[in-house]
C-alpha positions as CSV (number, residue, x, y, z in Angstrom):
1,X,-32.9,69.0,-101.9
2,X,-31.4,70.4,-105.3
3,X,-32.8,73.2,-106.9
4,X,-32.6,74.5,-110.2
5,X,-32.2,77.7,-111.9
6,X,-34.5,78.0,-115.3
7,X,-34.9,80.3,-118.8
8,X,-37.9,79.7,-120.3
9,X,-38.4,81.1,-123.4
10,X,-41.8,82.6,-124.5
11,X,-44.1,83.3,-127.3
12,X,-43.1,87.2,-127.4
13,X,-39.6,85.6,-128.0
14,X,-39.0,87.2,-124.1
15,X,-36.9,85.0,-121.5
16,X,-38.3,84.1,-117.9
17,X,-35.9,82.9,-115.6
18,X,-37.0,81.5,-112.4
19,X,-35.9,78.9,-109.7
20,X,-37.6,75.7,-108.7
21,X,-36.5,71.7,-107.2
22,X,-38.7,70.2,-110.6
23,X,-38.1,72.3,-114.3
24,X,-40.1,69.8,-116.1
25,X,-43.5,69.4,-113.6
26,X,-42.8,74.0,-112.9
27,X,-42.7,74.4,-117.1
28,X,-46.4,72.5,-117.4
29,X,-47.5,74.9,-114.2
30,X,-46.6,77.8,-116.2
31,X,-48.2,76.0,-119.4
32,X,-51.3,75.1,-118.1
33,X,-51.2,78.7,-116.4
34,X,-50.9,77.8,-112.7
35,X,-47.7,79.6,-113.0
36,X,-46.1,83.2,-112.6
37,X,-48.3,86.4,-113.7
38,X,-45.7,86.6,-116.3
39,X,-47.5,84.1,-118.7
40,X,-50.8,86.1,-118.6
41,X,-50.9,87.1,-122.3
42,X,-48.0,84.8,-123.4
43,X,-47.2,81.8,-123.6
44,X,-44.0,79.4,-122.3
45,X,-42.3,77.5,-125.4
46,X,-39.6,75.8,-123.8
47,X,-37.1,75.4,-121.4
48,X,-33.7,77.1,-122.9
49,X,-31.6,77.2,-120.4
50,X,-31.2,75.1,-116.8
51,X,-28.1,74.7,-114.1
52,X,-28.7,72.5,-111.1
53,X,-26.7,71.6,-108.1
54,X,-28.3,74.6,-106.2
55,X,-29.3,75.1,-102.5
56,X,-32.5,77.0,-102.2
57,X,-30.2,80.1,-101.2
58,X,-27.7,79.8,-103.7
59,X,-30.5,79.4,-107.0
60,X,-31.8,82.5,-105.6
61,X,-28.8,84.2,-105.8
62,X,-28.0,82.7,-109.7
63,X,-31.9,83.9,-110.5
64,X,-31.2,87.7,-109.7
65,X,-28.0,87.1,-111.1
66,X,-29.1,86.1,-114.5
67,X,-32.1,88.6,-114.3
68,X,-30.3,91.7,-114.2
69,X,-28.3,90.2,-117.6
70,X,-30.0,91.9,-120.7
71,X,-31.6,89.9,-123.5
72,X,-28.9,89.4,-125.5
73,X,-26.7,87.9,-122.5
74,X,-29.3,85.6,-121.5
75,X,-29.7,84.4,-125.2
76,X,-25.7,83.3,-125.2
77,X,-26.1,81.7,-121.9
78,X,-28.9,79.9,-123.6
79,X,-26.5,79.0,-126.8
80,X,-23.9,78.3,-124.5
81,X,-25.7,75.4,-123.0
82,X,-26.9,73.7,-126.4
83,X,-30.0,73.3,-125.5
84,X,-31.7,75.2,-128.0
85,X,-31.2,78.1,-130.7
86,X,-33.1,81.5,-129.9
């Protein structure tokens, strides 16, 4: 099974990163609010950022990874990828 590792980026302008085997089907959980706590008083845009290819252990690993990055450093992994302008 491949996983993937996600940014989504959210109405506050904040970025949520999280791991899952489906971005598209776990960005309408979050959107319809079946997701993580995190979207309680915000709301997901889009996905800005995804890498796939992962085991379940190794998307974990790119998830804390990419968590302890500030802001600014997940913004220019974002840019980097070309999927979308912060």
């Amino acid at each position: 099974m491949i996983w993937y590792v996600y940014i989504i980026l959210c109405s506050d302008r904040s970025l949520y990163t999280g791991i899952t085997t489906d971005p598209d089907r776990r960005f309408r959980q979050h959107a319809a609010g079946n997701g993580a706590k995190y979207f309680r008083g915000r709301k997901p845009l889009r996905i800005v950022y995804q890498e796939g290819d992962h085991t379940r252990s190794s998307a974990g690993c790119r998830e804390l990874q990419i968590k302890k990055m500030t802001p600014d450093g997940k913004a220019a992994l974002a840019a980097d990828a070309n999927l979308s302008t912060l």
